[in-house]
VMD Tcl script that draws the C-alpha trace (Angstrom):
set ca {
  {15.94 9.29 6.61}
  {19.20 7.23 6.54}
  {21.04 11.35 5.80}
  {19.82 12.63 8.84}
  {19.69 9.25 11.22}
  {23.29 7.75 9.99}
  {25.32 11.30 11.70}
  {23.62 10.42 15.00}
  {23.66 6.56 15.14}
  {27.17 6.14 14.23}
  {28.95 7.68 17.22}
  {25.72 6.24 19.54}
  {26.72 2.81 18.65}
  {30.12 3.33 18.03}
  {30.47 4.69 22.00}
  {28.08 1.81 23.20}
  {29.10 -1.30 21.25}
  {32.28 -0.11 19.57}
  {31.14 -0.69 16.29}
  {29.57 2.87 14.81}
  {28.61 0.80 11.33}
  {25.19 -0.89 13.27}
  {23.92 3.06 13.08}
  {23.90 2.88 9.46}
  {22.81 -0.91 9.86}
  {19.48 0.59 11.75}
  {18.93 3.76 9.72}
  {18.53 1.54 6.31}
  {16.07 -0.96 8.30}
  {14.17 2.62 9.92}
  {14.25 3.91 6.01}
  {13.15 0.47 4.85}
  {9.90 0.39 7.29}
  {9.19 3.78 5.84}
  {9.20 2.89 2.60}
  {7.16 0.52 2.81}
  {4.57 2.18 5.19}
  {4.90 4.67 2.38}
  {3.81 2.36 -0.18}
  {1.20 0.82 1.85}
  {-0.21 4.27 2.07}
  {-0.88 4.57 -1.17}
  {-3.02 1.90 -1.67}
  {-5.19 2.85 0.75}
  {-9.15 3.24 0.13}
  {-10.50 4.57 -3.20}
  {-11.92 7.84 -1.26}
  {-14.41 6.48 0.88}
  {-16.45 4.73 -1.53}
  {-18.80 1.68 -0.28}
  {-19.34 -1.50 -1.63}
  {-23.27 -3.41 -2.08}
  {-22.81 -4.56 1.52}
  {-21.18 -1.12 3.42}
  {-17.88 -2.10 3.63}
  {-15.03 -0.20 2.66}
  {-13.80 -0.72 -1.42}
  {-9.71 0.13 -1.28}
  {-7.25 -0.14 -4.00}
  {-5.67 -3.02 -2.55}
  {-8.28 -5.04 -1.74}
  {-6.57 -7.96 -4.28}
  {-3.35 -7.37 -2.77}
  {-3.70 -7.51 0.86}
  {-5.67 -10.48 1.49}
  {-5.82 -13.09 3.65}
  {-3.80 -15.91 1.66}
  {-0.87 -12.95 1.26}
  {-1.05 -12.04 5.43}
  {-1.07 -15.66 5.59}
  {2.42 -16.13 3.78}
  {3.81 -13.38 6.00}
  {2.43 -14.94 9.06}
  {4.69 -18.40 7.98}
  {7.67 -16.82 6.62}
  {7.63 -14.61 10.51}
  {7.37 -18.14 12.17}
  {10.01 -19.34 9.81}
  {12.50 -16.56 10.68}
  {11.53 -17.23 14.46}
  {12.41 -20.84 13.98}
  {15.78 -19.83 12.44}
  {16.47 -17.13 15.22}
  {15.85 -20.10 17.67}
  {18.43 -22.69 15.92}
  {20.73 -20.35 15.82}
  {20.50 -19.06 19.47}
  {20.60 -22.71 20.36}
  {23.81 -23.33 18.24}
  {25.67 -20.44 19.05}
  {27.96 -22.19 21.38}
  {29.01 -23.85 17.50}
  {31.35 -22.06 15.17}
  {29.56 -19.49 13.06}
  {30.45 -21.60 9.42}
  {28.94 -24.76 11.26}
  {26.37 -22.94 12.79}
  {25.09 -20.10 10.14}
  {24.07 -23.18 7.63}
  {22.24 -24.62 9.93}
  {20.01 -21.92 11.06}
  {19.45 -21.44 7.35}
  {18.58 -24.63 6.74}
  {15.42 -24.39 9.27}
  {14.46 -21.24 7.60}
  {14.24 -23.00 4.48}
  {12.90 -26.26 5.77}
  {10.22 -24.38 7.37}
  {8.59 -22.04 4.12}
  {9.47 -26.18 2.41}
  {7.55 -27.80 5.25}
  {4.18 -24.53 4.95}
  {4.79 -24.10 1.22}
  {5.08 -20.61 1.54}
  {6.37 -19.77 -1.92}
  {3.56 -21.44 -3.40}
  {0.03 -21.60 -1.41}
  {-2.71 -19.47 -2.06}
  {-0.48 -17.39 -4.45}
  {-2.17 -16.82 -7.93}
  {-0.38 -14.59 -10.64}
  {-1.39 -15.05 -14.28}
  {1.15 -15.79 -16.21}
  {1.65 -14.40 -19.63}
  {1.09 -17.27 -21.25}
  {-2.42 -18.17 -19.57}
  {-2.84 -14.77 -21.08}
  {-1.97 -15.05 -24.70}
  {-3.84 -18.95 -24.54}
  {-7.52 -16.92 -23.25}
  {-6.97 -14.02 -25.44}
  {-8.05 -13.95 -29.27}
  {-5.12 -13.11 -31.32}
  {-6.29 -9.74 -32.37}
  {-6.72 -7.92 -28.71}
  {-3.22 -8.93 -28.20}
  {-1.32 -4.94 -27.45}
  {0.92 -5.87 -30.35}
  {-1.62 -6.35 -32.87}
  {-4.19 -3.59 -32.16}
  {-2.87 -0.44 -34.60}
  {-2.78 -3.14 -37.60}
  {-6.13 -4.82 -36.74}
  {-7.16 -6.17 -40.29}
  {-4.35 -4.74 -41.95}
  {-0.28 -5.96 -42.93}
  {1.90 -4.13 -40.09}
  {4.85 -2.47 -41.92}
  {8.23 -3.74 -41.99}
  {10.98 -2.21 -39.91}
  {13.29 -0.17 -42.83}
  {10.08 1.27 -44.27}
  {9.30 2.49 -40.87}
  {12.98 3.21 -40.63}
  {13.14 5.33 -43.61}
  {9.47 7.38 -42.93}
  {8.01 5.75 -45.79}
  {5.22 4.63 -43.88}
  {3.81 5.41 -40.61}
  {2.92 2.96 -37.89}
  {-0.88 2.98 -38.96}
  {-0.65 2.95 -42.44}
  {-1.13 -0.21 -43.86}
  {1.49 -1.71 -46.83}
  {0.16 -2.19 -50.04}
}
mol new
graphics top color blue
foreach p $ca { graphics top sphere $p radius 0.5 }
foreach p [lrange $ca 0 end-1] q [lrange $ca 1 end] { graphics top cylinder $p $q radius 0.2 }
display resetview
C-alpha cells in the first residue's frame, strides 16, 4: 500500500502543508489499518458452524472479548485525555508541554488499570507447576527411557529415540 500511496501523498502534502514527509506519515498508518483488518480477517468464523445455543462459533472467540474491547475502549479515552492536555497546553513550549500530555496518558491506563484488568495469559510457569513432568514437550521422545547426551547425538552414535544403555 505504502509503494503505491507514498508517490501520490508526498507532493499532495508537500503542495498543501509544505511538508511532503506527512504522505508517507499517512500511507504507513493506511498500511497499518490494513494489516490489521487483514489479520482480523483471518480469525473470522470457523465456516459457519453453530454452537448448542445457535450462535456463531469463530476462531477468535477467546481473543476478542469483552474484557479485551474493554481495554481498547480505556486506552481510546486515555489517548483522548492526552490529545485534550495537550491541546490545552499548546500555548506551552513543546519540552514543557509534550511530558505533560504524556503524563495523563499514563495516569489514565494507571488510574483504569488497563495493563492489567481482565487480562489472563498463562504463564509458563503455571504451566510446568499443573503439568506432570512427563507430558512436558521436552520429555515426550524419552518417556521412560535416559535421553542421550549431546556428543553421542553429535557423532550419530545414537539417534534421538534410542535410548543409552
Amino acid at each position: 500500500m505504502s509503494l503505491v500511496l507514498d508517490p501520490l501523498l508526498v507532493p499532495w502534502f508537500q503542495t498543501r502543508t509544505n511538508n511532503g514527509g506527512m504522505g508517507i506519515c499517512v500511507s504507513n498508518v493506511g498500511s497499518e489499518i490494513l494489516m490489521v483488518a487483514g489479520g482480523i480477517w483471518l480469525l473470522r468464523s470457523t465456516g459457519g458452524k453453530d454452537d448448542e445455543d445457535g450462535t456463531n462459533v469463530t476462531q477468535a472467540s477467546g481473543i476478542f472479548d469483552q474484557a479485551l474491547l474493554r481495554q481498547l475502549a480505556l486506552a481510546f479515552v486515555a489517548g483522548l485525555a492526552m490529545i485534550a492536555a495537550a491541546r490545552l497546553l499548546a500555548p506551552l513550549p513543546a519540552l514543557a508541554a509534550a511530558p505533560v500530555a504524556v503524563a495523563v496518558y499514563f495516569g489514565c491506563l494507571w488510574m483504569t488499570k488497563v495493563s492489567t484488568r481482565g487480562i489472563s495469559t498463562p504463564s509458563h510457569r503455571s504451566w510446568l507447576a499443573n503439568s506432570d513432568a512427563d507430558e512436558t514437550p521436552h520429555r515426550a521422545p524419552y518417556r521412560g527411557k535416559r535421553a542421550p547426551t549431546r556428543s553421542a547425538i553429535a557423532n550419530d552414535a545414537v539417534s534421538p529415540g534410542d535410548s543409552m544403555p
